[in-house]
C-alpha positions in Angstrom: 41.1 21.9 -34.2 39.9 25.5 -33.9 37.4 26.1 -36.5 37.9 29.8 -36.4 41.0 29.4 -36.8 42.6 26.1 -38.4 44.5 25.6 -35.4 44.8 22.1 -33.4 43.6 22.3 -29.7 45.4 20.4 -26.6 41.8 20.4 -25.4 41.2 16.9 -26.7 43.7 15.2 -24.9 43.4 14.0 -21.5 45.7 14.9 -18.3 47.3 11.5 -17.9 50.8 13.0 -19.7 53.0 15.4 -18.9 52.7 18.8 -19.5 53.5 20.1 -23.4 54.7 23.3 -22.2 57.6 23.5 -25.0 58.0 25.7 -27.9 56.1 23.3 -31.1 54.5 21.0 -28.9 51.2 21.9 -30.5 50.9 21.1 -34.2 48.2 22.4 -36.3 45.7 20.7 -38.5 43.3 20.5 -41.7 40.0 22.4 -41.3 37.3 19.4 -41.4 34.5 19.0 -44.0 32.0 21.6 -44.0 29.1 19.3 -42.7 31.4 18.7 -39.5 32.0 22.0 -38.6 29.2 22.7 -36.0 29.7 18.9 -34.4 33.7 19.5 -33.7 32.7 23.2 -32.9 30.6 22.0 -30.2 32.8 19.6 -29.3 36.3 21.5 -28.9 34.3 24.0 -26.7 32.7 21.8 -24.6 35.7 19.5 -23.5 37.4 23.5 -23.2 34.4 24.2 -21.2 35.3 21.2 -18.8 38.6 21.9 -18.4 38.0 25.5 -17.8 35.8 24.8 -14.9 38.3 22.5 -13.3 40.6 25.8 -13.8 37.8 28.0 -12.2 37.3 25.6 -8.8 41.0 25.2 -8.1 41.7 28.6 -8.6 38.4 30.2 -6.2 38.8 28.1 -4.1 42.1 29.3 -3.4 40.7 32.7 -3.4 42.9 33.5 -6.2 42.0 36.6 -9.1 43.2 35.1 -12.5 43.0 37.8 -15.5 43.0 36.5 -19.3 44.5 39.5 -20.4 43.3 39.9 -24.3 44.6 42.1 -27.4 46.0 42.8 -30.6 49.6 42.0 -30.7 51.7 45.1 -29.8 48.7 46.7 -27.7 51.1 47.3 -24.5 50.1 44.2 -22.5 53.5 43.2 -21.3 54.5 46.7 -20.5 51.4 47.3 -18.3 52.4 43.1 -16.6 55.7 44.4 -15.4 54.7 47.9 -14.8 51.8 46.3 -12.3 53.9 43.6 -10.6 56.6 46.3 -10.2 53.8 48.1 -8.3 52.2 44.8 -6.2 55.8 43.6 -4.6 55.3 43.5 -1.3 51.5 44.3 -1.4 50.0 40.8 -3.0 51.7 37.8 -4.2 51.5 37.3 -8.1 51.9 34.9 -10.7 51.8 35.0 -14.6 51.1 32.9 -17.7 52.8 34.1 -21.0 51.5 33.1 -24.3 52.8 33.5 -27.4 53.6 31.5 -30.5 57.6 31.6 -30.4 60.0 32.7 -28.1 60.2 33.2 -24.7 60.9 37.4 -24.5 58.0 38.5 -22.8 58.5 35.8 -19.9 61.7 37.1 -19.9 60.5 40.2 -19.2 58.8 39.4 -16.7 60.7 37.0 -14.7 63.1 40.2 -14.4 60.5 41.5 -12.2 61.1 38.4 -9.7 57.5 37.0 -10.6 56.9 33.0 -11.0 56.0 32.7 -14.8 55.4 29.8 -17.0 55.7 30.5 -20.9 53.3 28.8 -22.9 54.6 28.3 -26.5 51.5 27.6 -29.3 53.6 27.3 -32.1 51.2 27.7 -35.5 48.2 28.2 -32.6 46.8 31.2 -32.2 45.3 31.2 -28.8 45.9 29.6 -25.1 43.3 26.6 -24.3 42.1 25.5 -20.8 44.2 22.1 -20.9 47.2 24.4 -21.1 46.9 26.7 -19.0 45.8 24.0 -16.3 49.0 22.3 -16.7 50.7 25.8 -15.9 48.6 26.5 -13.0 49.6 23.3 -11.3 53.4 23.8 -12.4 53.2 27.7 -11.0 50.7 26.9 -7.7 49.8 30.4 -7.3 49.7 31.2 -3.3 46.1 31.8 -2.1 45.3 34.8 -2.6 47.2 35.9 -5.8 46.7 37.5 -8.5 47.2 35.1 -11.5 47.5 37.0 -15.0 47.6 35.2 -17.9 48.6 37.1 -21.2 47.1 35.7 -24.1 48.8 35.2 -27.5 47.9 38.7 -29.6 44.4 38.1 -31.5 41.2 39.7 -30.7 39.2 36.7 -32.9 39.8 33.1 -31.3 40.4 33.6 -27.7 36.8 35.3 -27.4 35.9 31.6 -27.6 38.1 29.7 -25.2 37.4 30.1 -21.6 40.0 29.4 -19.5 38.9 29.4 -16.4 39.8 33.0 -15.5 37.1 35.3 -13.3 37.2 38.3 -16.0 38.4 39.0 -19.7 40.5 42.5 -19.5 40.9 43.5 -23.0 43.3 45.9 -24.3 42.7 48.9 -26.9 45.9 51.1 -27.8 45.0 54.2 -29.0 46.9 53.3 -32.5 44.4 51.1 -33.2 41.9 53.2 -34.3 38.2 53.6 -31.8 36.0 51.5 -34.3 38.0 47.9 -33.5 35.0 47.0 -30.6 32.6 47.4 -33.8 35.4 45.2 -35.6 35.7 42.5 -32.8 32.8 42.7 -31.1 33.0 39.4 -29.6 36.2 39.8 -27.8 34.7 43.1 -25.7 31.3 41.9 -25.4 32.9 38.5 -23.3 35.0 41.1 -21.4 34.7 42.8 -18.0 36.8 45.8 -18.0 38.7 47.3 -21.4 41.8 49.1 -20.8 42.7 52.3 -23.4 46.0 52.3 -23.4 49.4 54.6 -24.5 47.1 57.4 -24.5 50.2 59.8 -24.4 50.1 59.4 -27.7 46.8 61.0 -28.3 48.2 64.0 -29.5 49.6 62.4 -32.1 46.7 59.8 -33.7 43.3 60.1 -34.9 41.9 58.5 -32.3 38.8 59.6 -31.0 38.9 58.2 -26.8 34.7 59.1 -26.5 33.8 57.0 -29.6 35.7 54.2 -28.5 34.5 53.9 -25.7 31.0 54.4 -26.5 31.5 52.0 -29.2 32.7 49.5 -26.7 30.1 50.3 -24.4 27.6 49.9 -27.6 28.8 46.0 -28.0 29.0 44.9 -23.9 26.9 48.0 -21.9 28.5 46.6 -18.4 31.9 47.3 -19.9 34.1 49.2 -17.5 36.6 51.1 -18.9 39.9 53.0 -17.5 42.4 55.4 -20.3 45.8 54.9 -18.9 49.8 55.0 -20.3 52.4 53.1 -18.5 54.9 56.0 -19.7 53.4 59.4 -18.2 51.4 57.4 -15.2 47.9 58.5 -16.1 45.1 55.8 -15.0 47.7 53.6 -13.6 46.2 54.1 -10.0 42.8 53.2 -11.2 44.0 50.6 -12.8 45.5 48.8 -9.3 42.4 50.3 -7.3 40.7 48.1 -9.9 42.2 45.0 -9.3 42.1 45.5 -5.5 38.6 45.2 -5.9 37.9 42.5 -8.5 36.1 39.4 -7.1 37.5 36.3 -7.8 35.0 34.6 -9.2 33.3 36.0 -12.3 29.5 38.1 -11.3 26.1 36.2 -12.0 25.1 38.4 -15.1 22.3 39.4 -13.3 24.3 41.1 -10.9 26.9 42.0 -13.2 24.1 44.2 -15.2 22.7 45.5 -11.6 25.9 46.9 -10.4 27.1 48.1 -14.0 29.8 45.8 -14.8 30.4 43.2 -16.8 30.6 39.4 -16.3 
């Protein structure tokens, strides 16, 4: 189980079953004595760790881009998916991952878009695991070359932890969140690569100070890029595609990644 979070991981099974890929096939535990904590800790990570590599070979070597995109729930994620497969028809095949708790609305969504998508139910989990979302990749085969986002459940704690096997963390920050959350959640923007300010047409409307969120962002994970965009007026969108054309596939050694300015 997650010891952040109380939550059982798939992690410690094995792949000889089928894929659990239904809404409550994950169930959710009791947090273990206190003296166990580190030892399952260590454990849970590592066999995520493992799985998360297996993730990370398959999907280089198939030169594809997979994106764990990260945020508070409600931060705009989904709208920015279909806005940006909208935009890559024709120019770059594309596959998603949708993870959520219940439900299957935001695949929905995006399946209206004509993308391959595979929703990922975590029931009383709150956060997508390695084991899961290597079921999913074999299920979606994403064509080499893709782009492969996968849309976390909404939590800026728990999915810090769990690799995935992704090349870069994009984390999200709406405007209505208020700029101090990186200070809040520091360990969700210091494992990401590039945060994304989003809805910022409504900046004449909140307190919300872009400068100091970024900075404070910056002040947590220096390498941090960061792009200010809205899906509804258009502003940053290009920058945000121009930044994806360029993303490696593979995640930068962080001594490179602190050489060329951006984040591992």
């Amino acid at each position: 189980m997650c010891v952040t979070c109380g939550c059982e991981s798939t992690a410690r099974h094995d792949h000889h079953h089928e894929p659990a890929l239904t809404p409550g096939a994950r169930g959710f535990g009791v947090l273990a004595p206190a003296t166990r904590t580190v030892s399952v800790e260590v454990d849970l990570l590592a066999k995520n760790d493992r799985f998360a590599a297996e993730n990370r070979a398959r999907l280089q070597a198939d030169g594809v881009l997979a994106l764990n995109l990260v945020s508070s729930p409600g931060s705009g994620k989904t709208t920015l998916l279909v806005r940006t497969l909208e935009a890559l028809k024709g120019r770059r095949p594309v596959a998603v991952i949708e993870g959520d708790q219940q439900t299957s609305l935001d695949a929905d969504r995006i399946a209206a878009t004509g993308a391959p998508v595979m929703q990922l139910n975590t029931g009383k989990g709150c956060h997508l695991d390695a084991h899961q979302v290597g079921h999913a990749i074999e299920a979606l085969a994403p064509l080499p070359g893709a782009v492969l986002f996968i849309e976390n459940v909404g939590n800026l704690v728990c999915p810090a932890a769990f690799d995935l096997g992704e090349a870069h963390k994009v984390v999200f920050l709406s405007v209505t969140e208020g700029d101090d959350k990186p200070l809040k959640y520091p360990d969700m923007f210091r494992a990401s690569r590039l945060c994304l300010v989003t809805k910022s047409d409504l900046l004449p409307y909140v307190p919300f100070d872009t400068a100091r969120a970024i900075a404070n962002a910056k002040s947590v994970n220096p390498a941090l890029e960061c792009l200010v965009l809205s899906v509804q007026s258009g502003a940053g969108f290009d920058a945000w595609l121009e930044w994806l054309e360029h993303a490696s596939v593979g995640p930068l050694p962080r001594a490179a990644a602190m050489q060329s300015g951006v984040g591992a």
